[in-house]
Structures are given as C-alpha cells and as structure tokens.
MIRO-82765 format. One record per residue (C-alpha): residue number from 0; chain; x, y, z. Coordinates in Angstrom, 3 decimals. Layout:
residues N
+-----+------+----------+----------+----------+
| pos | unit |     east |    north |       up |
+-----+------+----------+----------+----------+
| NUM |    A |        X |        Y |        Z |
...
+-----+------+----------+----------+----------+
//
This chain:
residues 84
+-----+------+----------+----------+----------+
| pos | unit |     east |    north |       up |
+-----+------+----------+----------+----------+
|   0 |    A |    3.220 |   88.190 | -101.692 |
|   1 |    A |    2.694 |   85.500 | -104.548 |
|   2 |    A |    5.236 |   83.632 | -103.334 |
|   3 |    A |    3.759 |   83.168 | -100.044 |
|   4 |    A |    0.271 |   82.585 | -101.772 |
|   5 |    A |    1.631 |   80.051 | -103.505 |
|   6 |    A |    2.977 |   78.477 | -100.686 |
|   7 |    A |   -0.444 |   78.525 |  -98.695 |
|   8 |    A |   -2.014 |   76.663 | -101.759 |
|   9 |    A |    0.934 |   73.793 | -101.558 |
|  10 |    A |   -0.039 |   73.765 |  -98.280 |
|  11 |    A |   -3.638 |   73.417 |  -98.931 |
|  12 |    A |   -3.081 |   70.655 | -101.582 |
|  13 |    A |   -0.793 |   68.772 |  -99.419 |
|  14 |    A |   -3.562 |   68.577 |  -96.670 |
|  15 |    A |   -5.871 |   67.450 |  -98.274 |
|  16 |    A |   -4.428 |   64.538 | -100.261 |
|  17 |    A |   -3.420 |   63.617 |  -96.502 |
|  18 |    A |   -6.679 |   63.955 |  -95.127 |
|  19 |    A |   -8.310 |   62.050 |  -98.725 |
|  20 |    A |   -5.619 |   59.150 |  -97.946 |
|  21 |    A |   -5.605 |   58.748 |  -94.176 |
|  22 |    A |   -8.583 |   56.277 |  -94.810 |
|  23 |    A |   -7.429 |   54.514 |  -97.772 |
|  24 |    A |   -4.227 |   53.758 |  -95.316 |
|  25 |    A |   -6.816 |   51.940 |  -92.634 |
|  26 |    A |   -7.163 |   48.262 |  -92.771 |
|  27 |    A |  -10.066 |   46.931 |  -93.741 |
|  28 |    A |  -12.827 |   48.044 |  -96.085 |
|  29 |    A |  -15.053 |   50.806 |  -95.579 |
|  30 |    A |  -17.915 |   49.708 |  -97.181 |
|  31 |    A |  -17.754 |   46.697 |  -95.125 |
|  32 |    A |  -17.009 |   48.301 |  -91.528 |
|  33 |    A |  -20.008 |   50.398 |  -92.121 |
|  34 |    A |  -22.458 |   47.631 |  -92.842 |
|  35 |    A |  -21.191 |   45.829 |  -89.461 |
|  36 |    A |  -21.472 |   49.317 |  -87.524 |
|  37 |    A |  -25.615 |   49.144 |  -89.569 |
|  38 |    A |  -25.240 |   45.165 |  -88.382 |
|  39 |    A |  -26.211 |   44.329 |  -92.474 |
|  40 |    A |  -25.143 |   41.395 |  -93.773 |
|  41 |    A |  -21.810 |   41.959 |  -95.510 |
|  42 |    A |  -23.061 |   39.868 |  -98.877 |
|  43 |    A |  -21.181 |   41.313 | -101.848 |
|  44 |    A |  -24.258 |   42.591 | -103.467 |
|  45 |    A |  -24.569 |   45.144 | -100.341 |
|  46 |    A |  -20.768 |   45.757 | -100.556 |
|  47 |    A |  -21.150 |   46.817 | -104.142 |
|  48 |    A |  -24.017 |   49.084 | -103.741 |
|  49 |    A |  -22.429 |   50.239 | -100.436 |
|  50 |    A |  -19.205 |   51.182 | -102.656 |
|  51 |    A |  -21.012 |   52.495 | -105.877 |
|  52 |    A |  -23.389 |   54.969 | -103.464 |
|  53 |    A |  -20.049 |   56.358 | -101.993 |
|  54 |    A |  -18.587 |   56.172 | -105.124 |
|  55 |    A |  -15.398 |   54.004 | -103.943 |
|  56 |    A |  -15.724 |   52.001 | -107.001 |
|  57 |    A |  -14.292 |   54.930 | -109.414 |
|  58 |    A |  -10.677 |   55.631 | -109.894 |
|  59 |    A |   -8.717 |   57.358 | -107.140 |
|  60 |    A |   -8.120 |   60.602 | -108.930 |
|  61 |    A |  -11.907 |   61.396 | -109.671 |
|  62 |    A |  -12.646 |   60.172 | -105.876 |
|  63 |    A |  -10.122 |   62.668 | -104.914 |
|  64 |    A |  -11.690 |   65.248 | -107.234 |
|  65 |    A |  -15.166 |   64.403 | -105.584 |
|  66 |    A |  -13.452 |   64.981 | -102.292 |
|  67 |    A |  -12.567 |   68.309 | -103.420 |
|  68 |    A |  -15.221 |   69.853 | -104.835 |
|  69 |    A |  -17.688 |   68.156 | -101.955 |
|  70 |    A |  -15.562 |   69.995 |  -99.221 |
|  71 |    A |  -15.806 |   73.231 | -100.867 |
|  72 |    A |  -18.997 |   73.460 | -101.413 |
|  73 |    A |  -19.910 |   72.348 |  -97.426 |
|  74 |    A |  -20.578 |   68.751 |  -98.116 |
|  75 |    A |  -18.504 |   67.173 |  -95.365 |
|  76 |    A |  -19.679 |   63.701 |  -96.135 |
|  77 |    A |  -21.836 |   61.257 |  -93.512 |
|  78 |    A |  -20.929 |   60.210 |  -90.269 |
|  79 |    A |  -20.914 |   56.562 |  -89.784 |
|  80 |    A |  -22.141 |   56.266 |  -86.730 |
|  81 |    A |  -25.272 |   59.017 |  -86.716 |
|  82 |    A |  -25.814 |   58.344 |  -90.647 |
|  83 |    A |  -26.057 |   62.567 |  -91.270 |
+-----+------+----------+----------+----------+
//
C-alpha cells in the first residue's frame, strides 16, 4: 500500500515538472507572444513588467514552487487569449 502511494506521488511530481516545462521548451518568449496576441508594443519596459507580473523573472525553482502551490489551491493561471 505505501509502496504504491509512493509511486502515485512520483507520478504526480513527474507530471507536473512536465507540464511546468512544456512551455519553457517553446520558442520564443512568453511575455512577448502575449503582448503581440494584446497587439502592445513589445518595448522592453512592457516585457519586463509583462515578466515581473507573471513572475518569469525569478529563479526556476521558486517559479516551479509558484506553479505548485497555484494549482493546488485552484489557481489555474490566465488564458492568453480570453485574459481570465
């Protein structure tokens, strides 16, 4: 029984970091995708505060700890294209 609990939580780790990097794996930059999909100018000073407000300007182990604890507490993030 703990064995196979512990396998379900491998599991569950493993999926996520997939699903956290899947997008770092993209070309391109999402901060700058979504301000052509807003048609904003891509200046750096709307990059930056694009980045910062998404928090893609902190180190990849406390974005994947935001990812985390976001998920499990129902905060799925925003959808690019309806902004909700």
């Amino acid at each position: 029984m703990l064995s196979s609990l512990l396998r379900l939580a491998f599991v569950l780790w493993m999926v996520s970091l997939v699903v956290f990097l899947l997008p770092l794996a993209m070309p391109g930059d999402p901060a700058g995708i979504a301000l052509l999909e807003r048609q904003q100018a891509a200046t750096e000073e709307n990059l930056q505060a694009l980045r910062q407000a998404w928090g893609l300007d902190r180190s990849l182990p406390a974005q994947y700890g935001q990812f985390v604890i976001g998920f499990l507490s129902g905060d799925w993030g925003v959808s690019l294209r309806a902004e909700r």
